[in-house]
VEXDREN-2710 file (C-alpha; in Angstrom, 1 decimal):
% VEXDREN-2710
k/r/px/py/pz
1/UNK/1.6/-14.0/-17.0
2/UNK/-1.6/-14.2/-18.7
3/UNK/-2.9/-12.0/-16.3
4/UNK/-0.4/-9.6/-16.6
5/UNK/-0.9/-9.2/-20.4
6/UNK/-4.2/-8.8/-20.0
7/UNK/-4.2/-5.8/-17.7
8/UNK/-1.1/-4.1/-20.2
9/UNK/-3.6/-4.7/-23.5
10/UNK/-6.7/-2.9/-21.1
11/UNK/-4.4/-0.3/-20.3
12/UNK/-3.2/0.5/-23.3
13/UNK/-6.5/1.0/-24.8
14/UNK/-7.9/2.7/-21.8
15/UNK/-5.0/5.5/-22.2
16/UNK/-5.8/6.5/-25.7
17/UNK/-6.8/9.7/-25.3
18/UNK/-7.1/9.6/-21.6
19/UNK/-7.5/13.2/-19.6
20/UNK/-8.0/15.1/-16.5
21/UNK/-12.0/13.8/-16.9
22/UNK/-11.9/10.5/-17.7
23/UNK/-8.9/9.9/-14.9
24/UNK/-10.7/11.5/-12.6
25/UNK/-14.4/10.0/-13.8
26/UNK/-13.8/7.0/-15.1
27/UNK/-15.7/3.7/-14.5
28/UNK/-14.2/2.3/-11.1
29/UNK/-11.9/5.7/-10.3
30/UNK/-13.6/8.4/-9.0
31/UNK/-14.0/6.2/-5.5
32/UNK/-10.3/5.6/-5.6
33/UNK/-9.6/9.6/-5.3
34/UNK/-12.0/9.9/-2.7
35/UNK/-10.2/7.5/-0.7
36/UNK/-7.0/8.6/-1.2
37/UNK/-8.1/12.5/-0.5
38/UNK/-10.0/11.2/2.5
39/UNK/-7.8/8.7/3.9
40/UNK/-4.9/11.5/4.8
41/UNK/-7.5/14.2/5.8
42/UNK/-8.5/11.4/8.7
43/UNK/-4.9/11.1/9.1
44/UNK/-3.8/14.3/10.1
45/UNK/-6.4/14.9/12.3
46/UNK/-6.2/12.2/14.3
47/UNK/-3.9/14.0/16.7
48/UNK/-0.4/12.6/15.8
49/UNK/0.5/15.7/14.2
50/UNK/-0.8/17.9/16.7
51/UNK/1.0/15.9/19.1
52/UNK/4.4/15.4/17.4
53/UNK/4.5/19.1/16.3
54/UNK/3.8/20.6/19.4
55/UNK/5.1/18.1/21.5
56/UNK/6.6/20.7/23.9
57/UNK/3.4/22.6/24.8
58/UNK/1.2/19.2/24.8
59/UNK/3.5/17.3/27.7
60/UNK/3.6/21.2/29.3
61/UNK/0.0/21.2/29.1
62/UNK/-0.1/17.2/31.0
63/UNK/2.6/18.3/33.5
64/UNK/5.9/18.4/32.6
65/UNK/6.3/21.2/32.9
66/UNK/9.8/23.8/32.6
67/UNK/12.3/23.3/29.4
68/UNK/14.5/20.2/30.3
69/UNK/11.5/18.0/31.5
70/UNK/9.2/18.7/28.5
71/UNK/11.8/18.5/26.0
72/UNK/13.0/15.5/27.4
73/UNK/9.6/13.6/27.1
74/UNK/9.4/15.0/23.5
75/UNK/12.4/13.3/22.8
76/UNK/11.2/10.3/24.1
77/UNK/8.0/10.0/21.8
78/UNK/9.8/10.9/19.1
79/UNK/12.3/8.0/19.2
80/UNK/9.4/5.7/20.6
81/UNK/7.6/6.7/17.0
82/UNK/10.9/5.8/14.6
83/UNK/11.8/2.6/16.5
84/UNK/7.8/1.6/16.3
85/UNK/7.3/2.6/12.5
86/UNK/10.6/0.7/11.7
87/UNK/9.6/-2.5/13.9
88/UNK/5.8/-2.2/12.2
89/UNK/7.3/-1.6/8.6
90/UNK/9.9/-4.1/8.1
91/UNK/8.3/-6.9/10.2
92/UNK/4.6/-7.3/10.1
93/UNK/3.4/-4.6/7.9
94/UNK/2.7/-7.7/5.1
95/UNK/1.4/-10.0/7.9
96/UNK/-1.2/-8.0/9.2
97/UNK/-2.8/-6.4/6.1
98/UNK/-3.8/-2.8/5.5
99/UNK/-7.9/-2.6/6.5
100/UNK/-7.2/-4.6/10.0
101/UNK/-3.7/-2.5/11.2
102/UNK/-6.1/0.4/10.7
103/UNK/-8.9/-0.6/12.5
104/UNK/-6.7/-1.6/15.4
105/UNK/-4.4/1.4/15.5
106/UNK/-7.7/3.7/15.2
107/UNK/-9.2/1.8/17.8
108/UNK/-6.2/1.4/19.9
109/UNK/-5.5/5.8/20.0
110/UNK/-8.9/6.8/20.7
111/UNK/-9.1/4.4/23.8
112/UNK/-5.5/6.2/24.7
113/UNK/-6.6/9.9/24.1
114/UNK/-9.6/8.8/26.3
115/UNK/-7.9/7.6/29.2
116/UNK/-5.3/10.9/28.1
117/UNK/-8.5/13.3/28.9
118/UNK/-10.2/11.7/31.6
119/UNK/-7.2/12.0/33.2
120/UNK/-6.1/15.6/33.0
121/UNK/-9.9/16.3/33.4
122/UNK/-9.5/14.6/36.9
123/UNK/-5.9/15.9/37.9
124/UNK/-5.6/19.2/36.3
125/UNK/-2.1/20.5/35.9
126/UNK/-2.5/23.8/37.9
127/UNK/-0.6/26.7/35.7
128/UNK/-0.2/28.9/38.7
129/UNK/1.5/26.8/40.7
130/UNK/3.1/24.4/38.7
131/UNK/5.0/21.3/40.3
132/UNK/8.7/20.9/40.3
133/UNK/8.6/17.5/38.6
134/UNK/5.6/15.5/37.4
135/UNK/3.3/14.2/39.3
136/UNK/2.5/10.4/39.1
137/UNK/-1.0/11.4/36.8
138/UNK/1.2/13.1/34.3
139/UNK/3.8/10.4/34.1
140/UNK/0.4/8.0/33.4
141/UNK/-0.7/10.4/31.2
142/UNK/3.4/10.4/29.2
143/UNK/3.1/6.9/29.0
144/UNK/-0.4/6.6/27.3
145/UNK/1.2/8.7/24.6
146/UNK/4.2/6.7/23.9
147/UNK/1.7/3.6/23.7
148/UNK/-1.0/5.9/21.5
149/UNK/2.7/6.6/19.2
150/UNK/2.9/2.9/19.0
151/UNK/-0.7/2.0/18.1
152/UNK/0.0/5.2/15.4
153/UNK/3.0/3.7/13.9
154/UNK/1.6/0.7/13.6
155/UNK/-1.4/1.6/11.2
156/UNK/-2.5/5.0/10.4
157/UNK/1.5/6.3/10.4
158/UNK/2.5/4.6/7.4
159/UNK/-0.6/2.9/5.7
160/UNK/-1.9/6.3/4.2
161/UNK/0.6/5.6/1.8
162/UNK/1.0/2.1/1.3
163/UNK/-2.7/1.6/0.5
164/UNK/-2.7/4.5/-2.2
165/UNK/0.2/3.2/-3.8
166/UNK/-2.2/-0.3/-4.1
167/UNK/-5.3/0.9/-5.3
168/UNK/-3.9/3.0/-8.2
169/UNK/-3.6/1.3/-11.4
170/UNK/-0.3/2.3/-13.8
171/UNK/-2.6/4.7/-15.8
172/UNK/-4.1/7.0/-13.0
173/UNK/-1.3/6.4/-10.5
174/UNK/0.1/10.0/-11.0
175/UNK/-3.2/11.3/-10.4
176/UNK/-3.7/9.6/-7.7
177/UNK/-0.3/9.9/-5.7
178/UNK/-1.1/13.9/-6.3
179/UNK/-4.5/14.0/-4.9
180/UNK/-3.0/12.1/-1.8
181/UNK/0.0/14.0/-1.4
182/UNK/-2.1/17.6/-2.0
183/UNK/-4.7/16.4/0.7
184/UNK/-2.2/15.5/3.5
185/UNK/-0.3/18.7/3.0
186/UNK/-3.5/20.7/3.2
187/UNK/-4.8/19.6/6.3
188/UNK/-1.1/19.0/7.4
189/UNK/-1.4/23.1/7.4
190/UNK/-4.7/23.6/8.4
191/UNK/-3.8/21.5/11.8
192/UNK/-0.6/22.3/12.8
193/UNK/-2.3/26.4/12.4
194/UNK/-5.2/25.7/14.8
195/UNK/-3.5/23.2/17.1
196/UNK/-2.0/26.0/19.5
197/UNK/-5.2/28.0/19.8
198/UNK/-7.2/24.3/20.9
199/UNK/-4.6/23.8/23.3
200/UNK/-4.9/27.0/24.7
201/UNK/-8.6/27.1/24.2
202/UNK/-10.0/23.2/24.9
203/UNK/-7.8/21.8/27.3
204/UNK/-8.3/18.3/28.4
205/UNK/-11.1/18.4/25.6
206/UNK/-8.7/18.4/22.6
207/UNK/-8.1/14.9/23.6
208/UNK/-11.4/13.9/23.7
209/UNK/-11.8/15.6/20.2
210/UNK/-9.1/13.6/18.5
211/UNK/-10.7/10.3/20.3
212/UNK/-13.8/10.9/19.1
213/UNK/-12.1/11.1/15.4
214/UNK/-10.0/8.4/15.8
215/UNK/-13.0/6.0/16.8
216/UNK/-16.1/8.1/15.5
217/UNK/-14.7/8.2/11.7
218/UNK/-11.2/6.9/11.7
219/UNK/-12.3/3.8/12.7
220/UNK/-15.3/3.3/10.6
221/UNK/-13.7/4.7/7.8
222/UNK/-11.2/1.2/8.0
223/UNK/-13.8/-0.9/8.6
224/UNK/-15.7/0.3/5.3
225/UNK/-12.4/0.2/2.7
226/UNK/-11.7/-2.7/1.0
227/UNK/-7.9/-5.1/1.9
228/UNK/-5.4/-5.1/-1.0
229/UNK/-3.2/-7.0/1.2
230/UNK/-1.9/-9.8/-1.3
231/UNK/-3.9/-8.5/-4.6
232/UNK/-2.4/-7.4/-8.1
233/UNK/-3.1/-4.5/-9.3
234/UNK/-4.8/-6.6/-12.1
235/UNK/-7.5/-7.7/-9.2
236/UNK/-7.3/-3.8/-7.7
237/UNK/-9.7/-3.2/-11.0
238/UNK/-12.0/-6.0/-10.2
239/UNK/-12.2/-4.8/-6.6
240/UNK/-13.4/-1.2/-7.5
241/UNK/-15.5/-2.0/-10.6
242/UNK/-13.6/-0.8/-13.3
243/UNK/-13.9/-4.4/-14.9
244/UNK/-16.5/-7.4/-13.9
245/UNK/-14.9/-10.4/-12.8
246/UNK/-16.4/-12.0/-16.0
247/UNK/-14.5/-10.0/-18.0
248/UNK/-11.5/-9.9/-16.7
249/UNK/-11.9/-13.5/-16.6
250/UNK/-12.2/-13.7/-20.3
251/UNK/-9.9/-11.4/-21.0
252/UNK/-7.3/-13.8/-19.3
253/UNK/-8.9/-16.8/-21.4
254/UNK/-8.2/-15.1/-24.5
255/UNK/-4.8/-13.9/-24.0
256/UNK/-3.9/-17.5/-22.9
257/UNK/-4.9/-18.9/-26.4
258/UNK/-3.1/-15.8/-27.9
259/UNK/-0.1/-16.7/-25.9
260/UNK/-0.5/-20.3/-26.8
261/UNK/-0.4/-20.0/-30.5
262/UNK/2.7/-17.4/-30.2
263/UNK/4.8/-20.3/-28.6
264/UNK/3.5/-22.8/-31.3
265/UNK/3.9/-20.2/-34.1
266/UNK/8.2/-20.0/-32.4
267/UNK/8.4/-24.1/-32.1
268/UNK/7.3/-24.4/-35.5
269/UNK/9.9/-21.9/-37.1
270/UNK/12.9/-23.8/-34.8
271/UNK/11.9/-26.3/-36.1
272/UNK/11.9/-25.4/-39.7
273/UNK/15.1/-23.3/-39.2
274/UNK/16.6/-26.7/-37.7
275/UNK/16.1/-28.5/-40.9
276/UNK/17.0/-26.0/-43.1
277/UNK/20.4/-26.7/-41.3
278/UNK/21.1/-29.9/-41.1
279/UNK/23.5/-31.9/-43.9
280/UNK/21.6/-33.6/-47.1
281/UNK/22.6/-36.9/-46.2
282/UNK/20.4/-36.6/-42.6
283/UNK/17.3/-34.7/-44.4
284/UNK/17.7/-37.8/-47.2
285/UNK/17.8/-40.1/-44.4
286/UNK/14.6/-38.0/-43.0
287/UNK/12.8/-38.6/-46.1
288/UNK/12.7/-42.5/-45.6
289/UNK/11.9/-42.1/-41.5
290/UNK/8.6/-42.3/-39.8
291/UNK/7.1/-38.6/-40.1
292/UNK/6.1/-39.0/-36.2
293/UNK/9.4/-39.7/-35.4
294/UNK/11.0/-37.2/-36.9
295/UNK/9.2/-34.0/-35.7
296/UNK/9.8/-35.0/-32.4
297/UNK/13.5/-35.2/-33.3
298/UNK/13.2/-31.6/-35.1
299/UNK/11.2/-30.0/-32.3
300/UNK/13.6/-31.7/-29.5
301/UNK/16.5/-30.2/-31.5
302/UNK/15.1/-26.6/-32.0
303/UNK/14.3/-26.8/-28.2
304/UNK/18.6/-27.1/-28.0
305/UNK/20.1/-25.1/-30.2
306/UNK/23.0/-24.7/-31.3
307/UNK/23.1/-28.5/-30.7
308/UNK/20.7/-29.6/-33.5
309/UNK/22.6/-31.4/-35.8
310/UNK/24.2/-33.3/-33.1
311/UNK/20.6/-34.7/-31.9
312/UNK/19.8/-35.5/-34.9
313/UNK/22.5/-37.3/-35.7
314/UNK/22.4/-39.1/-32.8
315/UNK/18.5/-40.4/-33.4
316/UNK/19.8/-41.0/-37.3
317/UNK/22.7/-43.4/-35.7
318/UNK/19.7/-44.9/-33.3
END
């Protein structure tokens, strides 16, 4: 509670005044943005995207190739995806923690689009004469992305936005839920224009492209961010060096003592309410009674109000 008190009086006197510079510039911030802007530009193009919005013309392009058998397989990843996200989100998204779920889904879909290219570079789907269903390389090469879908759900799906919501404090938050949101629909854009010319135009190499992301910088990008799995936004600070832990730490110390003498400063008036309440003939009897005794009688009554005179009594009988 202490904690939480402390962070509120920071805040409030950090937001005096506070502006497009200082939120953006502030001690312990400007990394925070970067991050957030960075996190979803990795994100969308590491492939899902391409995959899930041209879904179609990527399984065409691995074999499956007419209307019923590519639509089919689309299908198929895209209820693979929902059932994985749901399983990820509900069950171990807590369990895992943010900075290792990205490592391993990064790690885990660049191995896949490897295998995914080396594949189709080995058995090329011949346009001219295509076969009437897929052959047992494209089926190998359907099931890598349902498993690469899996590995996606599992980290860099739904983590984006988990792990800007946690290192935002309450001031900046807005700002920082904007850059994040403005960054993935950017590059949301830019990809989903380009994908169908690097289809057309790489081939089995657009899957080595968004390996190479997914490892190359996807991958170190995780292992370089900080975990928030578990951690306040009151240690979020601490983490990016908006506050020392020193200072923080006194900060805690001193709202303790304030909140300390504000319960006293309460038990005292109960208990000074509580005998301004009681009949004569108990605060007569008080007068003659050993002073120790008594406050504890007073302070054991204000703890039970309405009840006071009753406890009193009682000790006055005793």
């Amino acid at each position: 509670m202490a904690e939480i008190e402390a962070q509120i009086e920071e805040e409030r006197i950090a937001r005096q005044g506070l502006g497009v510079k200082e939120a953006f510039f502030g001690k312990g911030n400007f990394i925070r943005f970067v991050i957030a802007f960075v996190i979803f530009l990795l994100q969308q193009w590491g492939g899902q995207n391409s995959v899930g919005y041209y879904a179609p013309q990527i399984f065409t392009s691995i074999g499956f190739v007419g209307a019923k058998n590519s639509l089919l397989a689309s299908g198929i990843y895209g209820v693979v995806k929902v059932v994985a996200t749901a399983i990820f989100v509900f069950f171990f998204v807590e369990t895992i923690g943010r900075r290792i779920s990205l490592i391993i889904s990064s790690l885990g879909m660049g191995t896949l689009f490897f295998i995914i290219g080396a594949i189709l570079k080995t058995h090329p789907v011949s346009a001219d004469h295509p076969p009437p269903t897929p052959p047992p390389a494209s089926k190998a090469m359907a099931a890598m992305l349902y498993i690469y879908v899996c590995f996606y759900s599992m980290g860099w799906g739904p983590m984006p936005w988990i792990y800007v919501s946690d290192i935002f404090p309450t001031r900046t938050r807005h700002y920082g839920l904007a850059v994040a949101s403005a960054s993935q629909w950017l590059w949301n854009f830019v990809v989903s224009k380009v994908t169908p010319d690097m289809i057309t135009d790489l081939g089995y190499k657009i899957f080595l492209m968004f390996a190479t992301v997914n490892i190359g910088a996807m991958g170190l990008f995780s292992f370089f961010i900080p975990e928030t799995k578990g951690l306040s936004l009151e240690e979020m600070d601490v983490i990016f060096g908006a506050i020392s832990a020193e200072e923080r730490a006194a900060h805690i110390a001193a709202q303790e003592r304030t909140l300390d003498h504000e319960k006293n400063d309460a038990r005292s008036s109960r208990s000074d309410s509580v005998k301004s309440r009681l009949p004569f003939d108990v605060n007569r009897w008080a007068l003659k009674t050993d002073p120790i005794i008594l406050e504890n009688a007073y302070q054991a009554a204000a703890l039970c109000e309405p009840e006071a005179s009753h406890i009193v009594t009682i000790n006055v009988d005793a």
